[in-house]
C-alpha positions in Angstrom: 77.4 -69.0 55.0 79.4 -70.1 52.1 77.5 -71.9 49.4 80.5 -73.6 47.2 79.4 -75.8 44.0 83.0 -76.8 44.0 83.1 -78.6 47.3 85.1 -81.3 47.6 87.1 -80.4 44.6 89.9 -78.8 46.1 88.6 -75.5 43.9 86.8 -73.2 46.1 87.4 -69.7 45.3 85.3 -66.4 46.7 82.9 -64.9 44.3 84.5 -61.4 44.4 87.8 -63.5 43.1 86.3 -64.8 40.7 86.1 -63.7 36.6 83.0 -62.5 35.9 82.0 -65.2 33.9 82.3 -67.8 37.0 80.5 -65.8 39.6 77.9 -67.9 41.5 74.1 -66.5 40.8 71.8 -66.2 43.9 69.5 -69.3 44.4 66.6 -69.7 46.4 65.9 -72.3 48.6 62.7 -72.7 50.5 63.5 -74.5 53.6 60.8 -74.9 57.0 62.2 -73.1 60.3 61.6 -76.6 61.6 64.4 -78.4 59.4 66.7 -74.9 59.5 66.2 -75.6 63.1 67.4 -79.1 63.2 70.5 -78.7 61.1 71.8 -75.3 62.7 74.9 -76.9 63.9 76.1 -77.6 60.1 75.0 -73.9 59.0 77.1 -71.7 60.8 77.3 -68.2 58.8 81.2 -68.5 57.9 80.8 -71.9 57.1 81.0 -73.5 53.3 77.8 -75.3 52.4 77.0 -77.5 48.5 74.1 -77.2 46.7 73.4 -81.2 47.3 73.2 -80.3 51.3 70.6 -77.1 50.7 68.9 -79.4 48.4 68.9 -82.0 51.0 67.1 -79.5 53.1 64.6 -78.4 50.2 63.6 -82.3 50.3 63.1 -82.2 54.0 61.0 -79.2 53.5 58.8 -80.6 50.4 55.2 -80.3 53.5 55.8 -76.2 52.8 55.0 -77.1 49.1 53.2 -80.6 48.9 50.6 -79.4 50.7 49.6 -76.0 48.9 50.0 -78.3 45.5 47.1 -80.4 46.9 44.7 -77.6 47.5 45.4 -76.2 43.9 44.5 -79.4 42.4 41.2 -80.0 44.6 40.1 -75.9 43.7 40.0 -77.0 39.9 38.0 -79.8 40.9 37.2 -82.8 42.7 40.0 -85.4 42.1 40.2 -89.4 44.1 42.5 -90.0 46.5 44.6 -92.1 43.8 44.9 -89.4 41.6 46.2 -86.7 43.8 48.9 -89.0 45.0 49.6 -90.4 41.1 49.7 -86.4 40.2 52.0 -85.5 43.3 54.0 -88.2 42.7 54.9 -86.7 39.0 55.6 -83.4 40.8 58.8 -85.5 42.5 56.8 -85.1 46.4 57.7 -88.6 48.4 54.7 -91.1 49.0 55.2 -89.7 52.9 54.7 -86.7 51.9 52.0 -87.4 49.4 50.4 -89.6 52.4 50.6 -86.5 54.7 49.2 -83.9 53.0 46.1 -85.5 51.4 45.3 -86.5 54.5 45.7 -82.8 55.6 42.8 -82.8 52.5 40.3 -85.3 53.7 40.5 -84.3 57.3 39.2 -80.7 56.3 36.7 -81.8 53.8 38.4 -80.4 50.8 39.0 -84.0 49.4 36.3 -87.4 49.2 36.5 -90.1 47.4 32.6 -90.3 47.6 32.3 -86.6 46.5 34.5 -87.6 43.7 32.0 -90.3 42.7 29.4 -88.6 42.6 30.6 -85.4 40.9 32.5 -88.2 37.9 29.0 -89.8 37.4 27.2 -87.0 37.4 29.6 -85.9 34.5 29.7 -89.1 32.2 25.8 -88.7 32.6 25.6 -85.9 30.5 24.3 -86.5 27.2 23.8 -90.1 26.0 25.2 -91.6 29.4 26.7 -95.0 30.4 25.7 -98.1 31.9 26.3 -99.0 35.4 29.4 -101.6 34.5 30.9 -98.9 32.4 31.0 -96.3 35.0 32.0 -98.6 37.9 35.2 -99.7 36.0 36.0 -96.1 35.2 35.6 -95.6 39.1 37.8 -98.6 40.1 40.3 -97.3 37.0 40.4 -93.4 39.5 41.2 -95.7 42.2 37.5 -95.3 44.3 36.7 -97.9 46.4 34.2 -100.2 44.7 31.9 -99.9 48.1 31.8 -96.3 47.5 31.2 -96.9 43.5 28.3 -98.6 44.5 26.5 -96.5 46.8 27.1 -93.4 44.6 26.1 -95.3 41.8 22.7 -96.4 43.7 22.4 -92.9 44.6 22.5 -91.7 41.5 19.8 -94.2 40.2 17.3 -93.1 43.4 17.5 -89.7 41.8 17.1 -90.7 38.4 15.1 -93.6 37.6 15.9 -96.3 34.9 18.4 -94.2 34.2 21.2 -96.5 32.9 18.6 -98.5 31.3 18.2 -95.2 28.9 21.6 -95.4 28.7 22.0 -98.6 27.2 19.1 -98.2 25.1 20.6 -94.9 23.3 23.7 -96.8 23.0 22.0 -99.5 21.0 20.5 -97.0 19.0 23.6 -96.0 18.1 25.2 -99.2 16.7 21.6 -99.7 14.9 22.3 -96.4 13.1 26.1 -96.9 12.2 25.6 -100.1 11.0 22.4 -99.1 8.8 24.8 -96.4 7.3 27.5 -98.1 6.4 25.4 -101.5 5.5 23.9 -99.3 2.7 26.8 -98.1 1.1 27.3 -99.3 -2.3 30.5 -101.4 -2.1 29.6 -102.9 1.5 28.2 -106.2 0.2 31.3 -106.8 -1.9 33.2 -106.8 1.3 33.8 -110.2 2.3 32.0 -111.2 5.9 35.7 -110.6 8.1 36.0 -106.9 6.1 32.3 -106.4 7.0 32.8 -107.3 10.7 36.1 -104.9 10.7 34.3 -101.9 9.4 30.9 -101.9 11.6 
């Protein structure tokens, strides 16, 4: 098989008669034997083939790579159902195939949307933490379910007790402190009140 970049142009010349300079490089195209299998009849091995119709094939193919893209993702650590289609999306993969192969995910137990919950709030925890209203808007922002927000957010509060409520508390400590700070610098009561608002 032939492939010609000048088809349809009236221009096709054989590499070996061409200058050096306009030889055609190898290319590698990753095709399934499923879609190769299909389209036999316009491959035949004298035949002359364009890069558009290989890369029609490619696109056919894109479950040999969509697939192996979503387990990389999931290995460096849990992601939502929304943001592994959003990312493979980016990547160029069609919402089919996106569909397809996080589904291939959840089915196997390498991808949950509850998992993902759990592991987020266990994360934003850390430290200072957040209150419940903060965390559930970041859920509904990754695309989780706001069922499923809920009961990993209750879950999360069985194991740890007036937990948000320390949350909200060290967050108003916070504001206390910044605004003592910069209320006792020397030129803060020559602001007038609109300044004084902007800068606390």
């Amino acid at each position: 098989m032939w492939l010609d970049p000048l088809r349809g142009t009236g221009q096709y010349v054989r590499n070996a008669e061409r200058p050096r300079m306009e030889r055609v490089r190898g290319v590698r195209f990753d095709i399934s034997r499923e879609v190769l299998t299909r389209n036999a009849g316009e491959l035949a091995p004298d035949d002359v083939t364009t890069f558009g119709f290989l890369q029609h094939l490619v696109h056919a193919s894109e479950s040999l790579f969509v697939t192996p893209v979503v387990v990389e993702l999931l290995a460096r650590r849990d992601h939502s159902r929304s943001e592994l289609v959003r990312k493979l999306r980016r990547k160029g993969f069609s919402p089919a195939a996106c569909d397809q192969a996080v589904h291939y995910a959840e089915e196997r137990g390498y991808q949950s949307d509850r998992r993902f919950a759990e592991s987020w709030i266990r994360g934003m925890m850390r430290g200072g933490g957040r209150s419940r209203t903060y965390l559930r808007a970041g859920l509904a922002d990754r695309g989780v379910a706001q069922e499923v927000a809920t009961e990993a957010l209750d879950e999360y509060e069985r194991d740890n007790p007036a937990c948000f409520n320390r949350a909200l508390q060290a967050q108003a400590e916070r504001v206390l402190r910044q605004v003592a700070s910069v209320a006792e610098t020397p030129d803060y009561h020559a602001l007038t009140r609109h300044q004084q608002r902007t800068v606390v």
